[in-house]
Backbone as a chain_set.jsonl record, in Angstrom:
{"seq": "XXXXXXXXXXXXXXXXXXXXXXXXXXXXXXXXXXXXXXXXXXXXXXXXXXXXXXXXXXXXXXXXXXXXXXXXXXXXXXXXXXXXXXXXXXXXXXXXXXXXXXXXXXXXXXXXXXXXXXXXXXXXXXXXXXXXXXXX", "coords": {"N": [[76.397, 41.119, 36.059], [73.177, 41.029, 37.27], [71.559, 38.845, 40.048], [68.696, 37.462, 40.834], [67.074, 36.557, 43.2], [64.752, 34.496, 44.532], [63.087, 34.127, 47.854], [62.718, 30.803, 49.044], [60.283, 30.862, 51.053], [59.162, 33.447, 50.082], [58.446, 32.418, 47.304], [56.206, 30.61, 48.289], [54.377, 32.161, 49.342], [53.032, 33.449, 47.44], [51.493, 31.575, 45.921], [49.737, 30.422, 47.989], [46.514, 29.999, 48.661], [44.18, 32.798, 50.247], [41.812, 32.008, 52.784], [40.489, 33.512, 54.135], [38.617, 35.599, 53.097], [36.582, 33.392, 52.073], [35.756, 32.121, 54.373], [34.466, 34.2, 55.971], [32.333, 34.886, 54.078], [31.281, 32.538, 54.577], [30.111, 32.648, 57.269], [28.572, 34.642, 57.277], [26.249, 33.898, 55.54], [25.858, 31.189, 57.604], [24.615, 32.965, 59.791], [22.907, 34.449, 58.527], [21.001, 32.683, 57.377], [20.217, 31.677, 60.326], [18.892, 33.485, 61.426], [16.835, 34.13, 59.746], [15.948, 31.601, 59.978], [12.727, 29.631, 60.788], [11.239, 28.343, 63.601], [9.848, 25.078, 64.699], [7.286, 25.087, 67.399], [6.618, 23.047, 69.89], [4.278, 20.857, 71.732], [5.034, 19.227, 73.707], [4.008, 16.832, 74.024], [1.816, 14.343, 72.563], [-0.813, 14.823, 70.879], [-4.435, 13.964, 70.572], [-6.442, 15.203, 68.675], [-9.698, 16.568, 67.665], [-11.687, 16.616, 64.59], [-12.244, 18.417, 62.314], [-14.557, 20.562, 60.097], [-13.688, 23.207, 59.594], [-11.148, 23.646, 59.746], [-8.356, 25.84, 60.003], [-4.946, 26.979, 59.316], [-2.823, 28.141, 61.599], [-0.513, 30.715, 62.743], [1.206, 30.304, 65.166], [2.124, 31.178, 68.233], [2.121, 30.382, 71.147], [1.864, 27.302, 72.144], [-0.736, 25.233, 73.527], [-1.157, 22.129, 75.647], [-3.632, 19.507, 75.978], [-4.503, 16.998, 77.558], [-5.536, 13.722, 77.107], [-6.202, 13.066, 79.877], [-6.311, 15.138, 80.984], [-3.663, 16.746, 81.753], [-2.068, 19.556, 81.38], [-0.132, 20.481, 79.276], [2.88, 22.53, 78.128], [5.35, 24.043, 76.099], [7.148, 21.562, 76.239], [6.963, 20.453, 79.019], [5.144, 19.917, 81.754], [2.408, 21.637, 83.118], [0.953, 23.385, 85.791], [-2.33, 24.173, 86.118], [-2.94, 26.265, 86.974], [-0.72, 27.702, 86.546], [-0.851, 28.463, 84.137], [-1.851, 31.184, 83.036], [0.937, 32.767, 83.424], [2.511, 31.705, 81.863], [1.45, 31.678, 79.234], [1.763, 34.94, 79.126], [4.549, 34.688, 79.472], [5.664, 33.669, 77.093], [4.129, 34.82, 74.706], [5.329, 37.711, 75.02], [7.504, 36.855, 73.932], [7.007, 36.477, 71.237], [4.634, 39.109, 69.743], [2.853, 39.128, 67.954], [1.677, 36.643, 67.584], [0.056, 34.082, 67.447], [-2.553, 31.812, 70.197], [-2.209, 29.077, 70.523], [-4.813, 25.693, 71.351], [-4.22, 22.463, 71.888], [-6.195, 20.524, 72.19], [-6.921, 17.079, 73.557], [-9.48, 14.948, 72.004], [-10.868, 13.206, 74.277], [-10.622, 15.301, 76.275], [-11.465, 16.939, 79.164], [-14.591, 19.302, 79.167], [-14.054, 21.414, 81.14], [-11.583, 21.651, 81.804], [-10.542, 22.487, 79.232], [-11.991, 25.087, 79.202], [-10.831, 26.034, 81.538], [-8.482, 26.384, 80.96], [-8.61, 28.154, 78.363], [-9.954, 30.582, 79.238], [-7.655, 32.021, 80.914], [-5.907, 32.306, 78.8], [-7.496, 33.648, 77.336], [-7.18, 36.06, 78.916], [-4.607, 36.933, 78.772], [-4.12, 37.521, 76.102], [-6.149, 38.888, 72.777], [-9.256, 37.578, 72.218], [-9.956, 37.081, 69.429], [-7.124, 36.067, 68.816], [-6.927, 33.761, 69.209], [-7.398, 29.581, 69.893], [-8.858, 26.448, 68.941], [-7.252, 23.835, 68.069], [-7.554, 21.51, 65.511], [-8.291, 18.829, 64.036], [-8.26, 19.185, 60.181], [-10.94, 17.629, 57.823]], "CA": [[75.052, 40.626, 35.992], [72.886, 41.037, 39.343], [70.636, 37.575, 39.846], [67.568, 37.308, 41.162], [67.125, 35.21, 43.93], [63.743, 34.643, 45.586], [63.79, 32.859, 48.551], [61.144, 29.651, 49.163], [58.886, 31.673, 51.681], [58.187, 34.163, 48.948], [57.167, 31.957, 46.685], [55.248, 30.04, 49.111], [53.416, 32.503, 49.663], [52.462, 33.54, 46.349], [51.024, 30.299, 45.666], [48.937, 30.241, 48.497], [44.795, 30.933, 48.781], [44.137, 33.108, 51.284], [40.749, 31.184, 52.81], [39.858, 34.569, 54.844], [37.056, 35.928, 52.589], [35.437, 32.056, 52.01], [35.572, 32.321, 55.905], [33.628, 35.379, 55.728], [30.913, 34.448, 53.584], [30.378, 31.398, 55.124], [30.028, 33.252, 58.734], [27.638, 36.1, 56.954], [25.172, 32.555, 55.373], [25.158, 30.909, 58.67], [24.642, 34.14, 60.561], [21.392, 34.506, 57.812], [20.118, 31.116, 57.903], [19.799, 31.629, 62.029], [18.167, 34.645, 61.828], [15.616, 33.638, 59.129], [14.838, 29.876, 60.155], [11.471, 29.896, 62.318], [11.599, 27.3, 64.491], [9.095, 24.803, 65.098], [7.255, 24.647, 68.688], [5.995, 22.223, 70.247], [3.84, 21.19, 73.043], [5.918, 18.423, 74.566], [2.973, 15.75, 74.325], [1.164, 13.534, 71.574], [-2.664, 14.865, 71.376], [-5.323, 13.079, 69.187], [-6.998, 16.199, 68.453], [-10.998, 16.18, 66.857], [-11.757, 16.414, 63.424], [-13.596, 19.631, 61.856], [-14.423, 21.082, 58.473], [-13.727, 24.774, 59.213], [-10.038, 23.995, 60.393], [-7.194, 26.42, 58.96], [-3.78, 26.568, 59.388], [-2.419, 29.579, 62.326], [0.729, 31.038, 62.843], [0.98, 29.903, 66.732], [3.407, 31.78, 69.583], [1.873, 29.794, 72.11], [0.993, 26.093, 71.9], [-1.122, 24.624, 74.826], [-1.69, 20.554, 74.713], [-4.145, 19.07, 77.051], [-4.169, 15.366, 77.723], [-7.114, 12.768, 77.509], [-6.57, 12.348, 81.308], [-6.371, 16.643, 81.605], [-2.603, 17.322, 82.395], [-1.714, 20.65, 80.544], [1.61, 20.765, 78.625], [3.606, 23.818, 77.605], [7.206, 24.258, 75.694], [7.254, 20.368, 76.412], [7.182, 20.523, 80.131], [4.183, 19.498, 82.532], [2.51, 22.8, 84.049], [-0.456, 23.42, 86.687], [-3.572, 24.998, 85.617], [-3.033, 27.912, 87.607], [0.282, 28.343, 86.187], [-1.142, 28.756, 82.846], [-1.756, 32.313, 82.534], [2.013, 33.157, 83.637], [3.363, 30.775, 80.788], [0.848, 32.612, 78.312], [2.443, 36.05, 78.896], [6.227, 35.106, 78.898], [5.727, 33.03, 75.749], [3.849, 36.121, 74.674], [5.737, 38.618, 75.72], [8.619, 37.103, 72.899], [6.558, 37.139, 69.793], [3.523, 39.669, 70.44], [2.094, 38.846, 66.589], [1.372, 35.329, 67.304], [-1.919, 33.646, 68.026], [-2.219, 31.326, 71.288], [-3.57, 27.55, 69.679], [-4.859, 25.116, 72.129], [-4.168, 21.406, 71.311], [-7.115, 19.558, 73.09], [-7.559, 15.87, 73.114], [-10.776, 14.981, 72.027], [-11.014, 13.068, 75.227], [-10.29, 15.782, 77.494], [-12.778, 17.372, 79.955], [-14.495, 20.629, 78.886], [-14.293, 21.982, 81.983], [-10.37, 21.905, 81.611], [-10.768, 23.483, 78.294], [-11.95, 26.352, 79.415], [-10.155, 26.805, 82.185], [-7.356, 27.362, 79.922], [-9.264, 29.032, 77.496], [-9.838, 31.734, 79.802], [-6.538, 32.302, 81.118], [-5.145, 32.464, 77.745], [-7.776, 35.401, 77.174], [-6.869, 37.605, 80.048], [-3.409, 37.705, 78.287], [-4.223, 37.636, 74.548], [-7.473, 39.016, 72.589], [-9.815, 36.402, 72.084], [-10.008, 36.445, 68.23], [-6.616, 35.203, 68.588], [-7.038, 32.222, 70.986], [-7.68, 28.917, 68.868], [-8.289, 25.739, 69.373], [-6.281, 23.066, 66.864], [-8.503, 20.24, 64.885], [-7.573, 17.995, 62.334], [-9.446, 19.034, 59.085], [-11.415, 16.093, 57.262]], "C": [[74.514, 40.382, 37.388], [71.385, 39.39, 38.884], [69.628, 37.906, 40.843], [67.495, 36.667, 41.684], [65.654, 35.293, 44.623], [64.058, 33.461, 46.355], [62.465, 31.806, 48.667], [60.468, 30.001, 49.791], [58.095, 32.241, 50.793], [57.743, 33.266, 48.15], [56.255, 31.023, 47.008], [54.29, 30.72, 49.361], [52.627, 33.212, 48.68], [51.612, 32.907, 45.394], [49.862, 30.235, 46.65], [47.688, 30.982, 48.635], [44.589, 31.016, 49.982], [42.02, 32.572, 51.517], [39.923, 32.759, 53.984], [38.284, 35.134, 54.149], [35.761, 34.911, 52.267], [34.94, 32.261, 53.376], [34.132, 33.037, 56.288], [32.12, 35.338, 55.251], [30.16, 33.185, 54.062], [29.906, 31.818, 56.332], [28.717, 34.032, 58.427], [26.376, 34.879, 56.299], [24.986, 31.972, 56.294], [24.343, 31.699, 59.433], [22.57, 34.538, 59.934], [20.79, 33.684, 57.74], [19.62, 31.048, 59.615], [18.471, 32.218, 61.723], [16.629, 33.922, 60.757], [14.772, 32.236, 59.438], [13.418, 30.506, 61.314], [11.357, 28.276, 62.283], [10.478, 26.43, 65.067], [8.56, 24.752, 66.763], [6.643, 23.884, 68.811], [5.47, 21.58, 71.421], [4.862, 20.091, 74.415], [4.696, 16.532, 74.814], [1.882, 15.371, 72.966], [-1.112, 13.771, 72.077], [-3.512, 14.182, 70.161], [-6.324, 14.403, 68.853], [-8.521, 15.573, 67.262], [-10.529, 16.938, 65.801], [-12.572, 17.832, 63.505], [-13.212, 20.222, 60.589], [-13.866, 22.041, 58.258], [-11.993, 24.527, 59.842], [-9.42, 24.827, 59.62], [-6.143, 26.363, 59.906], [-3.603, 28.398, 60.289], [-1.05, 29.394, 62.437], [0.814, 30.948, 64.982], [2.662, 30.325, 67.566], [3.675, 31.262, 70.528], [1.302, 28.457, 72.0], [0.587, 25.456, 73.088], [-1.515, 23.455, 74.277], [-2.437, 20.277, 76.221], [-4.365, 17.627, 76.843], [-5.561, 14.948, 77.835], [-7.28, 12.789, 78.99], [-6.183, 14.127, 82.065], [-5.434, 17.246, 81.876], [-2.523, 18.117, 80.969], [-0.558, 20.593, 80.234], [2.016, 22.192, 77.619], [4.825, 23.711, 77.349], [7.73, 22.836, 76.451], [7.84, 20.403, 78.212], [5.417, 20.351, 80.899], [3.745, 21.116, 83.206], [0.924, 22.605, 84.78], [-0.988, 24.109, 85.93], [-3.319, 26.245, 85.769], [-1.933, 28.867, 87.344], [0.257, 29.181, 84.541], [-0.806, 29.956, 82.348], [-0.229, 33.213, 82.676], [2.957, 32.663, 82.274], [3.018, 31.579, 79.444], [1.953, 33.794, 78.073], [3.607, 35.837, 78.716], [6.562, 34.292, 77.241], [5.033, 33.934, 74.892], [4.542, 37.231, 74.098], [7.088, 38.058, 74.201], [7.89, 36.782, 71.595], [4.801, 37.106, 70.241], [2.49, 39.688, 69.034], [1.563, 37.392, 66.529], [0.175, 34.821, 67.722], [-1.549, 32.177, 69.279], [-3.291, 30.036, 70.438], [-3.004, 26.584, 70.809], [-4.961, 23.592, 71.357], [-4.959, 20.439, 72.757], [-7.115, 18.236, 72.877], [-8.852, 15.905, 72.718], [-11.549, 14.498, 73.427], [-10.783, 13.785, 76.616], [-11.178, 16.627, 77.335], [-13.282, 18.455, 79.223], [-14.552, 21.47, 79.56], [-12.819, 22.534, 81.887], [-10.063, 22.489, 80.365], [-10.772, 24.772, 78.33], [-11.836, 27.112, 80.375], [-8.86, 27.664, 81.721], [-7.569, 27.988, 78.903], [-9.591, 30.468, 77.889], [-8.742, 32.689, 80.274], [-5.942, 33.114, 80.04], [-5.755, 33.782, 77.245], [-7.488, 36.279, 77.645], [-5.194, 37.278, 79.261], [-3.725, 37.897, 76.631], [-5.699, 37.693, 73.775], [-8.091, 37.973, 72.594], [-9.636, 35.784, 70.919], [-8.65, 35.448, 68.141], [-5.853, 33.678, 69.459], [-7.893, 31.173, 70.28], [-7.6, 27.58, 69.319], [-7.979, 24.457, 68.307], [-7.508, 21.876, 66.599], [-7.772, 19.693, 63.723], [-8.853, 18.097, 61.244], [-9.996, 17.554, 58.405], [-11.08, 15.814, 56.279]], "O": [[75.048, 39.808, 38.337], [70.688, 39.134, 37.903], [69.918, 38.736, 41.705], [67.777, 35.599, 41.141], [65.466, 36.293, 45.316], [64.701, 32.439, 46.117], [61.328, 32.156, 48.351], [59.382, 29.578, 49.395], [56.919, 31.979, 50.543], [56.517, 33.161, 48.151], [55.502, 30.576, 46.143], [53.232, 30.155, 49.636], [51.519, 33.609, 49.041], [51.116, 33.398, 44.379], [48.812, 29.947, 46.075], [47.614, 32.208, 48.715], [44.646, 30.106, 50.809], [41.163, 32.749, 50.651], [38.778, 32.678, 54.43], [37.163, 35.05, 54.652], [34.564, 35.188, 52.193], [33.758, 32.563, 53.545], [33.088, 32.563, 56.735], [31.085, 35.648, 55.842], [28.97, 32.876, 53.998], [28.921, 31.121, 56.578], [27.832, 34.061, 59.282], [25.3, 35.173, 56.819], [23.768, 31.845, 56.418], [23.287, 31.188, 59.807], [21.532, 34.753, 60.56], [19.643, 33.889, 58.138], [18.674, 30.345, 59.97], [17.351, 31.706, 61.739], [15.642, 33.348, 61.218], [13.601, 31.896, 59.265], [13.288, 31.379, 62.172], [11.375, 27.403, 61.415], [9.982, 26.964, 66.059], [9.443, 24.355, 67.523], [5.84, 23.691, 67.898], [6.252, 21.694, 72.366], [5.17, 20.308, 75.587], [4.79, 15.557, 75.56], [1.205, 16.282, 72.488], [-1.996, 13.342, 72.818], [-3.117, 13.982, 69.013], [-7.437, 13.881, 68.912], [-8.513, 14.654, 66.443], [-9.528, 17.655, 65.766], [-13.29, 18.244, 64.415], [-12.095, 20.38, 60.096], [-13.41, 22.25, 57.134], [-11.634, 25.495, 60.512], [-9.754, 24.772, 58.436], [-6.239, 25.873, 61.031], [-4.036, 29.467, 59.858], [-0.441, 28.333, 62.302], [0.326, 31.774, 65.754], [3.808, 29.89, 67.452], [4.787, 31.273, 71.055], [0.102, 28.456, 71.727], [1.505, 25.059, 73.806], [-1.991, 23.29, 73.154], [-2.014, 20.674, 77.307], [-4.367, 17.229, 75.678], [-6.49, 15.517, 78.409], [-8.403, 12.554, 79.437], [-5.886, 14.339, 83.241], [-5.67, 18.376, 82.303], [-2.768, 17.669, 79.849], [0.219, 20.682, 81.184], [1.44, 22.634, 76.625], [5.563, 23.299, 78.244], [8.677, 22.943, 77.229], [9.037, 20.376, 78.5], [4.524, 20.854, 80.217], [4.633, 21.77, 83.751], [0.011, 21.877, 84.39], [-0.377, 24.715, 85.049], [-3.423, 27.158, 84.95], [-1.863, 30.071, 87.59], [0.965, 30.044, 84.023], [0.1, 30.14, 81.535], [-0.18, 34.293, 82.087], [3.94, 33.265, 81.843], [3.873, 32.047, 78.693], [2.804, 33.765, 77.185], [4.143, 36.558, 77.874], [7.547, 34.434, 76.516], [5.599, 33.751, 73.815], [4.405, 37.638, 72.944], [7.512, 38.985, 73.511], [8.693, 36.975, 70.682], [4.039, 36.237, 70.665], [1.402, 40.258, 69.115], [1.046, 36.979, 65.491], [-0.609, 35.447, 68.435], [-0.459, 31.607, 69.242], [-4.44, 30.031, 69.996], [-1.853, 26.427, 71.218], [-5.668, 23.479, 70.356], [-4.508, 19.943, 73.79], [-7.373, 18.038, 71.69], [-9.488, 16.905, 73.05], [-12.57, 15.074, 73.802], [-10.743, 13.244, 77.72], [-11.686, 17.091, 76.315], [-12.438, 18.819, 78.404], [-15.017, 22.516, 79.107], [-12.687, 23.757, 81.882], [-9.045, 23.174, 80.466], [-9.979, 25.541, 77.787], [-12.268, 28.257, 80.513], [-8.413, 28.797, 81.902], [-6.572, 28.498, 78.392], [-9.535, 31.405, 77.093], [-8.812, 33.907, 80.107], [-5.546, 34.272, 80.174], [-5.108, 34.753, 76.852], [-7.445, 37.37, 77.077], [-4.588, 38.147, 79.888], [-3.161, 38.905, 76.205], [-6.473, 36.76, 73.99], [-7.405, 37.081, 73.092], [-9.324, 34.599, 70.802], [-8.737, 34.335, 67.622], [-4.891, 33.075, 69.933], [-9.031, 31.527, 69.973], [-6.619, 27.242, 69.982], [-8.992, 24.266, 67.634], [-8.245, 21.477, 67.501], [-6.98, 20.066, 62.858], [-9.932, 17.503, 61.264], [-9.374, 16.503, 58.565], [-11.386, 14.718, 55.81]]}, "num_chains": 1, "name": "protein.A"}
């Protein structure tokens, strides 16, 4: 009579769940959750923005914030005036479907308005150059 002997590896390892393909799918759901999230931006600064009836809602690439007291903020960082139109194009330049929305105080100048209002045209048409309100 021949016996059968397994030894305790083998059946150790016959017993065990191989965690490789959970692995897998969890790698291939993070991997799709990246890619699909869109990512809020933001200007880096608290604006009180005016009120208006005709506001709607844009899909924004570029968010400019201007301050009651006129300092321009971009991708939450302080920038010069003159730097504006450089900030435009490389923020731009990575999503070329997006519309450029300006977040004015109500208290800020309109002279500084449309200095950056202009800028923002010489890189992006006009229609889509916007500037943010809080509907009523």
């Amino acid at each position: 009579m021949a016996r059968n002997y397994v030894s305790q590896d083998e059946s150790e390892d016959e017993g065990a769940i191989d965690l490789t393909p959970m692995l897998d799918v969890v790698f291939i759901m993070l991997i799709f959750f990246i890619v699909t999230a869109s990512f809020i931006k933001e200007t880096g600064v608290e604006v009180n923005r005016p009120q208006a009836q005709t506001a709607e809602n844009k899909n924004a690439a570029v968010l400019i914030a201007i301050n009651a007291d006129n300092t321009i903020w971009m991708d939450q960082r302080r920038i010069d005036i003159r730097s504006v139109r450089a900030n435009v194009e490389r923020m731009h330049a990575e999503n070329p479907e997006g519309a450029v929305v300006i977040q004015a105080d109500e208290l800020a100048s309109v002279k500084t308005f449309t200095e950056v209002l202009d800028q923002a045209r010489q890189v992006v048409p006009p229609e889509r150059v916007s500037l943010a309100t809080k509907s009523k």
